[in-house]
C-alpha positions in Angstrom: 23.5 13.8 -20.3 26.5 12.4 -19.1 29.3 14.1 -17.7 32.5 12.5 -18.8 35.4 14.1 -17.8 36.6 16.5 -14.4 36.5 19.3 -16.6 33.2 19.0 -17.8 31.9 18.3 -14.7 33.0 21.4 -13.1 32.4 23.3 -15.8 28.7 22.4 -15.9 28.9 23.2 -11.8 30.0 26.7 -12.5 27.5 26.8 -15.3 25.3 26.2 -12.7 26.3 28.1 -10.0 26.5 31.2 -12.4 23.0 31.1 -13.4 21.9 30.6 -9.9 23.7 34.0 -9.1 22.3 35.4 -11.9 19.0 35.5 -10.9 19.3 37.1 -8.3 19.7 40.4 -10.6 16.3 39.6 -12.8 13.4 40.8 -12.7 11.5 39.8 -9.8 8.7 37.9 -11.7 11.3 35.9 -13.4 13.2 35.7 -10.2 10.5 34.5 -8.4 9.1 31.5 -10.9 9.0 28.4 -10.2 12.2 26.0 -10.2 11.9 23.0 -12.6 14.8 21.3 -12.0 17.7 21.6 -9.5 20.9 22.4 -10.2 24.6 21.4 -9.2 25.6 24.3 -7.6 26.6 22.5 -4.2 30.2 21.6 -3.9 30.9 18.2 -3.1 34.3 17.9 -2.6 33.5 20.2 1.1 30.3 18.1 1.2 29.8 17.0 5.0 30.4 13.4 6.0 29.4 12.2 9.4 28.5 9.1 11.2 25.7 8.7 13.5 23.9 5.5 15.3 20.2 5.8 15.7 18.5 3.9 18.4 16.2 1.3 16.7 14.5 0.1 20.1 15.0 -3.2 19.8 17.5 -5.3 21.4 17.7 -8.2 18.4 20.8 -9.7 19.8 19.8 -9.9 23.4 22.9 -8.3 25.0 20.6 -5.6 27.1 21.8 -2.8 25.2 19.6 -1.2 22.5 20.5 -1.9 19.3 21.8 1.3 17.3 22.2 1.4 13.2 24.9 2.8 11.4 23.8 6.0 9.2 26.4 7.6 6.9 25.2 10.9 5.4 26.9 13.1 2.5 25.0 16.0 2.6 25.8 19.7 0.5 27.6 21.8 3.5 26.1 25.2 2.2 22.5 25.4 2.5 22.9 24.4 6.3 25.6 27.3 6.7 22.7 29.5 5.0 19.4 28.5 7.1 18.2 26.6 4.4 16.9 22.3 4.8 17.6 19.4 2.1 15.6 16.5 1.3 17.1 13.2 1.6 17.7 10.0 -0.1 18.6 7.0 1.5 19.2 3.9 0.1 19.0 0.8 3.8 21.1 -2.2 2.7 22.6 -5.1 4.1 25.2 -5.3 1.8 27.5 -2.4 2.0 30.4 -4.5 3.6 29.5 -8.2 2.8 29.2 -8.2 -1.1 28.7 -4.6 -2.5 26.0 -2.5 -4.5 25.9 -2.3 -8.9 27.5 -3.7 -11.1 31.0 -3.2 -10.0 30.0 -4.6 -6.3 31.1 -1.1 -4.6 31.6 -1.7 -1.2 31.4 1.4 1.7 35.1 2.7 2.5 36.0 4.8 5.3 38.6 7.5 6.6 40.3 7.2 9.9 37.7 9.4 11.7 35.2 6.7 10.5 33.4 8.5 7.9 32.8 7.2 4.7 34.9 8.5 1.9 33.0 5.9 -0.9 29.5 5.6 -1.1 28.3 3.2 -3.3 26.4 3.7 -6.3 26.1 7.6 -8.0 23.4 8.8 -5.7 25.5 10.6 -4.1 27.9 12.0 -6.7 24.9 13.1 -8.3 22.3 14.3 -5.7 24.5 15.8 -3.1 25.7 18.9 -5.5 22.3 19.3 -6.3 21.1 19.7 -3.1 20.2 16.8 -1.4 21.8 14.5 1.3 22.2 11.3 0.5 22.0 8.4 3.6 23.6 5.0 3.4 21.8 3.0 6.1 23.5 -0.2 7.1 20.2 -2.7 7.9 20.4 -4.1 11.8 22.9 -6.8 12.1 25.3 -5.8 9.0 28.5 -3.7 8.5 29.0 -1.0 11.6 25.0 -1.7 13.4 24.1 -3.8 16.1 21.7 -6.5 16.2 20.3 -9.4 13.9 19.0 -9.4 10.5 15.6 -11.4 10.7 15.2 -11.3 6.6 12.6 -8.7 6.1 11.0 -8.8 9.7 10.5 -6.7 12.5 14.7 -6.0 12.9 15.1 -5.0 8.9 11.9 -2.7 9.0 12.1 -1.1 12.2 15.6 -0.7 11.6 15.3 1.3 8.7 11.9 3.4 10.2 13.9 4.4 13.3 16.4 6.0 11.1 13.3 8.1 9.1 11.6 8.8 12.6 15.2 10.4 13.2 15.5 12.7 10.1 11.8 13.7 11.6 12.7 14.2 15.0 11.3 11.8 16.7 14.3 9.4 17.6 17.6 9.5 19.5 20.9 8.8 17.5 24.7 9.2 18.9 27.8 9.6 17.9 29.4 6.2 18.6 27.9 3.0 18.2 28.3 2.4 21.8 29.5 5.6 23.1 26.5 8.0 25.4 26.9 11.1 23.7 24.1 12.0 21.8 24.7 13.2 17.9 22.8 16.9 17.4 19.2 16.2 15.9 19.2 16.3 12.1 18.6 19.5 12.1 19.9 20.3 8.2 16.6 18.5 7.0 13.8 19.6 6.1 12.8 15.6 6.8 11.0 14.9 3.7 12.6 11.6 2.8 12.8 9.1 -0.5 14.0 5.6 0.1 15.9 3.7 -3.6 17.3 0.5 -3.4 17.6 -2.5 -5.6 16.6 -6.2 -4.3 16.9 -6.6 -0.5 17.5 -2.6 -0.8 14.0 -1.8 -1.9 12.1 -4.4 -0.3 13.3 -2.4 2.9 11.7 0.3 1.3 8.2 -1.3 0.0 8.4 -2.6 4.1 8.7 1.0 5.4 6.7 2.8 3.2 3.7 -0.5 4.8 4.5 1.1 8.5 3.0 4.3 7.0 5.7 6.2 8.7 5.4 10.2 8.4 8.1 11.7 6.7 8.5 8.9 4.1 7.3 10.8 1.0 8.7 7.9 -1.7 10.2 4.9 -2.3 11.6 3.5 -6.0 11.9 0.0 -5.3 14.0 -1.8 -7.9 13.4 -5.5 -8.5 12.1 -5.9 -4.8 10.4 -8.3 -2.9 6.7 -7.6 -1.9 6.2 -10.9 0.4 8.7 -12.5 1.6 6.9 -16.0 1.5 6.9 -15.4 -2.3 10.6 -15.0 -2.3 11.0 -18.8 -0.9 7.7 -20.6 -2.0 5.0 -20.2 -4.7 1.5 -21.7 -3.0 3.4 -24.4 -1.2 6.3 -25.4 -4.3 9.4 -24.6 -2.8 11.8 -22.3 -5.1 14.9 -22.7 -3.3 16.7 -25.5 -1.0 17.3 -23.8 1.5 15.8 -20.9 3.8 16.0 -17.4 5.4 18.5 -18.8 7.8 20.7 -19.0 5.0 20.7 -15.8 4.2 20.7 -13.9 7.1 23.9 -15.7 8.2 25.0 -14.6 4.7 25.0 -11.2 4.9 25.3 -11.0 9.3 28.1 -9.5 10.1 30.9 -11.2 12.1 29.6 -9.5 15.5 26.0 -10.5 14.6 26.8 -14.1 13.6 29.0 -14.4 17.7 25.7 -12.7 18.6 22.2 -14.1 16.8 22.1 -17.9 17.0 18.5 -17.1 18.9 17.3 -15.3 16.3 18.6 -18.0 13.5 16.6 -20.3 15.2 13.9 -18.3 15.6 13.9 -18.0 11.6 14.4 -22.1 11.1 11.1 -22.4 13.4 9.3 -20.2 11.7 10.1 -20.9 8.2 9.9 -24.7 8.1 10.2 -26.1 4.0 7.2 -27.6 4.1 5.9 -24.1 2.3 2.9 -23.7 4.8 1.8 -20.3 6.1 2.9 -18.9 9.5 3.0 -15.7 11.4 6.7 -15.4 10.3 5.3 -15.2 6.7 3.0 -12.7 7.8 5.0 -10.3 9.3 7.1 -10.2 6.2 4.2 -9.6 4.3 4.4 -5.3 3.2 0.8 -6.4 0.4 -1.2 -7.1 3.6 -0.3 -3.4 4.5 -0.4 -1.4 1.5 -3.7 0.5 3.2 -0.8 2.2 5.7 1.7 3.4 2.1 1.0 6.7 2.1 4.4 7.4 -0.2 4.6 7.6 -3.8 5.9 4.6 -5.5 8.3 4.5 -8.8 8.5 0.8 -9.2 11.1 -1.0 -11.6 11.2 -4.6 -12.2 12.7 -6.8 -15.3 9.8 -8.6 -16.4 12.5 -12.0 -17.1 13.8 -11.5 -13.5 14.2 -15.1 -11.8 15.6 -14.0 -8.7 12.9 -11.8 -7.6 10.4 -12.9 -9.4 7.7 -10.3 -11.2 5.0 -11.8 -9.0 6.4 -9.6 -6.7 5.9 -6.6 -8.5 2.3 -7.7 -9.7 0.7 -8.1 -6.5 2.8 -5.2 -4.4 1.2 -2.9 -8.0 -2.1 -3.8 -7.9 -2.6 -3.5 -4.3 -1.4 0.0 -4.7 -3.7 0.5 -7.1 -6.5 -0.6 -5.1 -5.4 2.0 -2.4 -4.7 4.8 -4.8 -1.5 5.4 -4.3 0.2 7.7 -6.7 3.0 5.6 -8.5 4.8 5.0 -11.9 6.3 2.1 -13.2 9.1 1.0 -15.8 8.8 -3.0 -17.0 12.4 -4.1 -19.0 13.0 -7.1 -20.8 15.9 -7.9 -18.9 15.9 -10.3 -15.7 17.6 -8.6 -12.2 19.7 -6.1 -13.5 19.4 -2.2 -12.5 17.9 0.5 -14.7 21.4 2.4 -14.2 22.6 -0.6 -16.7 19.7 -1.3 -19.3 18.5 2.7 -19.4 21.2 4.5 -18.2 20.5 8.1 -19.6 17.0 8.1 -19.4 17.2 6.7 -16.0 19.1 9.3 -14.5 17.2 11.9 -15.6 13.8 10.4 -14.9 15.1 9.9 -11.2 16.1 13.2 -11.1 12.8 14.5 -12.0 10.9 12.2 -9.8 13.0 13.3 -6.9 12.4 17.4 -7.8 8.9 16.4 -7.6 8.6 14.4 -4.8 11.2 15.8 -2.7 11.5 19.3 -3.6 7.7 19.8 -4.6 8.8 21.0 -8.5 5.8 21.4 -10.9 8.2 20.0 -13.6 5.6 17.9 -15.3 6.4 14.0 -14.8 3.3 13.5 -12.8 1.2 14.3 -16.1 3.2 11.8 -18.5 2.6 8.5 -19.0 2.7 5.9 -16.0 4.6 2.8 -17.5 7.2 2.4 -19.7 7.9 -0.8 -21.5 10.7 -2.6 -22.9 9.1 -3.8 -26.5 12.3 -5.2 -27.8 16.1 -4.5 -26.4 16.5 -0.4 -26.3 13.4 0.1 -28.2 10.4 1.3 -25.3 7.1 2.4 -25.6 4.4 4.1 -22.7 1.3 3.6 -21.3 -1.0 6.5 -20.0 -2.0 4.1 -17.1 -1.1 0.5 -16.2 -2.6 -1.9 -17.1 -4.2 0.0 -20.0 -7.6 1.2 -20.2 -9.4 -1.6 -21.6 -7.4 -4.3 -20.8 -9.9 -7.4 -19.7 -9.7 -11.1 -18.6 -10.4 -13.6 -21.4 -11.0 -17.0 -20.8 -9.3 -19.5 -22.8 -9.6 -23.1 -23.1 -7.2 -26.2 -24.2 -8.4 -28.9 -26.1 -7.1 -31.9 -27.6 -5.1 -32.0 -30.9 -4.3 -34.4 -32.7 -1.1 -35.9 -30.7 -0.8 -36.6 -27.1 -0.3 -34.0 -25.2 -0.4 -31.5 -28.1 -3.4 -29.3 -27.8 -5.3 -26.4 -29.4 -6.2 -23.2 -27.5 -9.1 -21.4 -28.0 -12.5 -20.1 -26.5 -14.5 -22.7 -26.2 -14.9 -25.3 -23.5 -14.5 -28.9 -24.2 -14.1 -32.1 -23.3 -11.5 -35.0 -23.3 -7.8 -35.3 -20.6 -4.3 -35.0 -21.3 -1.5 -36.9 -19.0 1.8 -36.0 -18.3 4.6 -37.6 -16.3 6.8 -35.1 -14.2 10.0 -34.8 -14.7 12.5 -32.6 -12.4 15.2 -33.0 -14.8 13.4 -31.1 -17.4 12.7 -27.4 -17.8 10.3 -24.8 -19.1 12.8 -24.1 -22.1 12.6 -28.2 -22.6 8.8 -27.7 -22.9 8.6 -24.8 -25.0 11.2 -26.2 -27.8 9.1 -29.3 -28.2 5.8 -27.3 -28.2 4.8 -28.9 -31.2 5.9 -32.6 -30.1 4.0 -35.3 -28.0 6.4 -35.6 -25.2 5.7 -37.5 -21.8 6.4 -33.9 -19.6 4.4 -31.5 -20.6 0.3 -31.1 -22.0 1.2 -28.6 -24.5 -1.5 -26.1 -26.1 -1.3 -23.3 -29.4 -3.5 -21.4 -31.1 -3.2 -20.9 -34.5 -1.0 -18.3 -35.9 -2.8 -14.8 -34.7 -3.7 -12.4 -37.6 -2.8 -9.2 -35.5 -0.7 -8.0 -32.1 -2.3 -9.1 -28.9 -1.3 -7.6 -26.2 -1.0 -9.1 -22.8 -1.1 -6.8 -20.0 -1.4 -7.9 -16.3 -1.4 -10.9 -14.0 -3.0 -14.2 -15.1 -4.2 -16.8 -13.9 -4.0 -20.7 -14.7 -7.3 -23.1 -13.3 -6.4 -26.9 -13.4 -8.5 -30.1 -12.4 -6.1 -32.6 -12.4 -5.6 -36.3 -10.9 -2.2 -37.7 -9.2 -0.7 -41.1 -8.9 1.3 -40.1 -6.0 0.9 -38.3 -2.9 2.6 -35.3 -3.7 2.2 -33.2 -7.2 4.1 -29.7 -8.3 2.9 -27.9 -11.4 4.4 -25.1 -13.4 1.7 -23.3 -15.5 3.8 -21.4 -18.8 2.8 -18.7 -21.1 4.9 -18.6 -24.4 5.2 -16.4 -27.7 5.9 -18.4 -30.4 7.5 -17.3 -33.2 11.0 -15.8 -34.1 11.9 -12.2 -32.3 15.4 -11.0 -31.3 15.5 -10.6 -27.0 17.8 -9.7 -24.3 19.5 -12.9 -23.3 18.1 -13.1 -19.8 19.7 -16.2 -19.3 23.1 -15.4 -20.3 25.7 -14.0 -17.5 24.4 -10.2 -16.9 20.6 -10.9 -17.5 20.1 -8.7 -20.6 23.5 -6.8 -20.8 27.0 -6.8 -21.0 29.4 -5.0 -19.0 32.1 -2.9 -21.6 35.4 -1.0 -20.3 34.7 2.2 -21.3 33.4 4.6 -18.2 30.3 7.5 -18.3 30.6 10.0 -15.5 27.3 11.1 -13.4 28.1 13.6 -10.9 31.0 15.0 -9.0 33.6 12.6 -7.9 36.6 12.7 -5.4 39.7 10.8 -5.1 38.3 7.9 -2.9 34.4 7.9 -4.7 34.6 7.9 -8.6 31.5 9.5 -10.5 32.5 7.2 -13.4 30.9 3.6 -14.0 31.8 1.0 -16.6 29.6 1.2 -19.8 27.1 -1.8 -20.6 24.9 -3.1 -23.4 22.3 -5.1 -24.4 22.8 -8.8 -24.9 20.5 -10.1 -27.6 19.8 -13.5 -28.6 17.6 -14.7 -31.5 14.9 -17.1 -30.4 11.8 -19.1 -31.9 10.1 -18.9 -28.7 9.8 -16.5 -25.5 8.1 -17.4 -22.1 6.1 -14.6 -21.1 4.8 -15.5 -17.7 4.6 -18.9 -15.5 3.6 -19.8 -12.3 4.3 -23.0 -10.0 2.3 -24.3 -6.8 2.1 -28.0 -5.0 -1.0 -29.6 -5.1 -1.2 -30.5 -2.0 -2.6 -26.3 -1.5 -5.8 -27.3 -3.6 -8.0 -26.1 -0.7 -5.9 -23.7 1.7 -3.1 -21.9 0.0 -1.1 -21.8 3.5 -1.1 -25.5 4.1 -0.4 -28.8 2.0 -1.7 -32.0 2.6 -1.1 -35.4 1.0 -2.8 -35.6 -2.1 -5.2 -38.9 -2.5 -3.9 -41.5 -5.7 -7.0 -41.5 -8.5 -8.6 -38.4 -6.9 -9.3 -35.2 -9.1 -7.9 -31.8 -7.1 -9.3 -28.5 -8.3 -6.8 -25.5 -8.0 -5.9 -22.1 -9.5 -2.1 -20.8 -10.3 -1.0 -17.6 -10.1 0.9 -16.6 -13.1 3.5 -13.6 -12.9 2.8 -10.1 -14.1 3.6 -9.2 -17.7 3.3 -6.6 -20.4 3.8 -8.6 -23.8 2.8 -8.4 -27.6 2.0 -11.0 -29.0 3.0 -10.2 -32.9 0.5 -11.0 -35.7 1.9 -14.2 -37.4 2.9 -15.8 -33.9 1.3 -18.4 -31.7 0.2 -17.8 -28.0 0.6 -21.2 -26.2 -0.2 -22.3 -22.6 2.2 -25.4 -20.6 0.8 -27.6 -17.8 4.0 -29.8 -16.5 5.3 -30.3 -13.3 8.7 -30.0 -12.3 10.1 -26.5 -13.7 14.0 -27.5 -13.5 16.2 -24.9 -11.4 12.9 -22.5 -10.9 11.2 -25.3 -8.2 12.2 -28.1 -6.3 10.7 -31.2 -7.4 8.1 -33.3 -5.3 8.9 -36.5 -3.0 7.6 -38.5 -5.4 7.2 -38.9 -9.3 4.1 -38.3 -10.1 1.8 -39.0 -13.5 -1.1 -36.4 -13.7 -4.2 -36.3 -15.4 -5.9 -33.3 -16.5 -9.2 -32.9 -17.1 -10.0 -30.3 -19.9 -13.4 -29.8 -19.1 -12.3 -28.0 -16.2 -8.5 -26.6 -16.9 -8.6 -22.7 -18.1 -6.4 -20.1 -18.8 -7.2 -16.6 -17.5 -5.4 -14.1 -19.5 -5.6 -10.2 -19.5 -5.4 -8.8 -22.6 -5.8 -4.9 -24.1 -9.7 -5.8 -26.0 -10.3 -8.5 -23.9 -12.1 -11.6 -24.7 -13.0 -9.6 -28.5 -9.2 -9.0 -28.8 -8.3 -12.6 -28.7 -11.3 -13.7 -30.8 -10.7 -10.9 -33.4 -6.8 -12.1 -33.1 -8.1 -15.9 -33.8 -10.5 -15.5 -36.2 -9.4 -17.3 -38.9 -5.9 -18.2 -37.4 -3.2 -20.3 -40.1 -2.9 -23.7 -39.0 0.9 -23.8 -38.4 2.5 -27.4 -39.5 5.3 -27.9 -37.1 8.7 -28.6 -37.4 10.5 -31.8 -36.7 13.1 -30.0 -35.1 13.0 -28.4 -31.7 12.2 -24.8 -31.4 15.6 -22.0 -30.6 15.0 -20.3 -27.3 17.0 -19.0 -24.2 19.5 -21.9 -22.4 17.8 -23.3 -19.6 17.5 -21.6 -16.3 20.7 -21.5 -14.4 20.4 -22.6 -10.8 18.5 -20.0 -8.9 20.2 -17.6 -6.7 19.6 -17.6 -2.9 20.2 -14.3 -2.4 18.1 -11.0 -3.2 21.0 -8.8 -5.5 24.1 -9.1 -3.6 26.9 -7.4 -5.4 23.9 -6.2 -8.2 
């Protein structure tokens, strides 16, 4: 629960403490059971804050020196003065002095001995009383470190590794950033280590947890990137105007930017916006690696998140899966917002637990509960044993023509017969989806009827096209979407699913220069006739090698599949499911060089969908479907997506 004034936090730390003395007069069976959850019996205020600068071995900025990384620790100054090692958290991000962490942007601050007084975030208000230290790594290139960020590569990684080797022992750190003397090995350690962070934050963590370094034990990646190719390009369609050069000269600080025009070049070279394949995609590739994780993973992702988009968390997941490694998973309905601000209780405590487990090795039970939770509807979740569920099984579905252009029928069974479709970049998935039911130039639109019971979508899917350009160059978004009415967060409202209120809750122990307390928020709902569940976008031009686009003949019929984003969605009995072949997604991809008209060909366009009951789930849904007689006015959804951000959850 939350603590919500001083007085209540102390008194629940002398609580605390009290029973901790306490048992050292039972009996020794009871004395000697098993903890279940830690307690704040640390003080936090005499908490010890030091610097140190860990040697990455790299020398990203070429100026002959090694380059060293800033590591700020808050760690509980008791059980070092009694013989006893903590576990740590540490949360490596390039954004402590640039544009901040949560909600409120928090931003490191520092004392005149150069130790940090705020740490962003309650990780350490929270964590540090109860016995854990809590490490604020600034990423190579950023804040008080040397070197270059190289967005995601060798520099960001290693960066963030050297500092784990270092809590293990097996790297040098001192006490200056250029000084010689060393700083004492980490000696107050026991070196078992958990790695959190949101965006840029966690994808540092998914990256270190794929060098399979010892001492990493988990990671809880929120919203994070998986491949960083995926970040800039789906199968060749560009997602953003401009690169990683951008953003590394976006968060470099002013040192690194005097010191790293080799390395910005180095990232134009290797990321050219034609959207082919090269070894700098591959080295910033963690899924390739996910053989080497050999941490537990708590993954959280907002299934409407536009930034970092849940492809990412679909493919990073399932790879895990396919190496057995031990993970959990939440799934929100929000887009890139924090649990701290859709779950806030619950969150907190789940962490807590996770890290007792993981950390401190306390049978305390959340390794036998249910592996997903899912956001249903705004506030209202529900769990999953595993994820996907048991059960759940590709079905195959088929469009067909209906009785307008370009408005279809989607069912089981193949067919026959084209749809065309003109694209048009000033248009948008919302533009599609509102006009489902109308024979519009932009889009081959197609619906079943309206289902009899829930279907459940659970999974990635998958979107097969054979269609035929008039131009050169081709993009094509491939869209799921619920019809029918349903009350949503409004992801595409300012806060992504929430509103921020004035009112504080207090999670931890706070001091004069790093508040406990962080501003209230709420879910924003909107009413909607529609919700787009999943999508997917790639350039034809990929048709044959997903790594390399090549002009696209006029007249000629290209075969290619779409990845589709992850999702966990019900489908309510009454509602349509629909599938959306267009081009152009407006503000989600760039659009081609040219304007192309596209044909498809029916006989070999398919949706592959995984649903809970498989291909007898949809059918039983479908059986007898209502024919639904649209409406001549345009379906309520979401506003249109916004004009993507560039960066990975700066100031979020």
């Amino acid at each position: 629960m939350p603590i919500r004034t001083r007085f209540t936090t102390w008194r629940t730390f002398a609580t605390a403490a009290t029973a901790a003395l306490l048992a050292t007069f039972l009996t020794p069976a009871a004395a000697q059971a098993a903890p279940r959850e830690s307690q704040p019996v640390y003080s936090y205020d005499n908490a010890v804050r030091e610097a140190v600068w860990v040697d990455t071995g790299l020398d990203g900025d070429g100026d002959g020196k090694g380059d060293r990384v800033a590591v700020d620790i808050v760690r509980p100054r008791e059980p070092a003065e009694q013989g006893r090692k903590v576990p740590v958290i540490m949360d490596a991000s390039p954004y402590y002095s640039c544009c901040g962490r949560g909600n409120e942007s928090q931003k490191k601050t520092y004392d005149a001995d150069g130790d940090v007084v705020q740490m962003p975030l309650f990780y350490d208000n929270y964590f540090v009383p109860r016995g854990y230290a809590f490490v604020g790594v600034d990423l190579a290139g950023t804040n008080r470190s040397d070197g270059c960020v190289d967005v995601g590569g060798r520099s960001d990684i290693l960066s963030a590794k050297a500092v784990v080797d270092w809590l293990n022992g097996r790297a040098t750190a001192y006490t200056t950033r250029t000084g010689t003397a060393r700083a004492p090995k980490a000696g107050w350690t026991n070196g078992k280590t958990g790695m959190i962070g949101k965006s840029w934050d966690g994808t540092i963590a998914n990256g270190v947890a794929a060098t399979g370094v010892k001492g990493l034990k988990t990671i809880v990646p929120i919203s994070a990137i998986s491949s960083w190719y995926d970040y800039y390009f789906q199968q060749g369609a560009p997602l953003y105007d401009s690169g990683p050069d951008w953003l590394s000269n976006y968060v470099d600080s002013p040192d690194a930017r005097a010191k790293c025009a080799a390395v910005q070049q180095r990232i134009v070279d290797g990321a050219p916006r034609t959207g082919d394949w090269t070894g700098f995609w591959t080295e910033r590739d963690y899924v390739k690696d996910t053989a080497k994780v050999k941490a537990s993973v708590f993954a959280i992702h907002g299934q409407q998140d536009l930034n970092v988009r849940m492809k990412h968390l679909g493919q990073w997941w399932d790879a895990l899966a396919k190496n057995g490694v031990e993970r959990k998973i939440w799934l929100s309905q929000t887009g890139h917002v924090d649990p701290f601000d859709f779950r806030r209780a619950t969150w907190v405590d789940t962490l807590h637990r996770w890290f007792d487990h993981e950390l401190l090795g306390y049978d305390n039970g959340i390794d036998r509960e249910p592996m997903a939770d899912i956001e249903r509807h705004p506030d209202q979740w529900v769990t999953s044993k595993v994820w996907p569920p048991r059960g759940t099984a590709t079905a195959t579905l088929r469009p067909a023509q209906g009785t307008q252009p370009g408005v279809g029928t989607l069912g089981l069974t193949r067919t026959t017969g084209t749809e065309t479709f003109t694209d048009d970049p000033a248009l948008s998935e919302t533009d599609w989806a509102a006009k489902i039911d109308t024979a519009t130039p932009d889009k081959a639109g197609f619906t079943t009827g309206a289902i009899t019971e829930d279907l459940r979508i659970s999974g990635s899917s998958k979107v097969t096209v054979t269609a035929t350009p008039t131009t050169a160059t081709a993009h094509l978004s491939a869209v799921l979407v619920d019809l029918g009415p349903a009350t949503i967060r409004d992801y595409a409202a300012s806060g992504e699913g929430i509103s921020t209120l004035t009112d504080r809750t207090c999670w931890g122990v706070g001091s004069a220069g790093d508040s406990a307390c962080f501003k209230v928020t709420q879910a924003r709902t909107t009413d909607v006739d529609y919700e787009v569940v999943s999508r997917g976008w790639a350039d034809l031009g990929t048709y044959a090698n997903p790594g390399k686009g090549v002009p696209l003949t006029p007249g000629k019929a290209y075969t290619m599949t779409i990845d589709l984003a992850a999702t966990d969605h019900v489908v309510p009995a009454g509602h349509r499911l629909a599938l959306i072949v267009a081009g152009t997604d407006k503000d989600l991809i760039d659009p081609p060089s040219t304007t192309p008209t596209l044909t498809l060909d029916l006989s070999r366009t398919k949706a592959s969908v995984p649903f809970v009951g498989g291909t007898a789930a949809f059918a039983h849904a479908t059986d007898g479907a209502a024919i639904v007689v649209p409406e001549s006015a345009p379906l309520d959804g979401v506003t249109a997506p916004r004009s993507v951000q560039r960066v990975p959850g700066a100031g979020s």
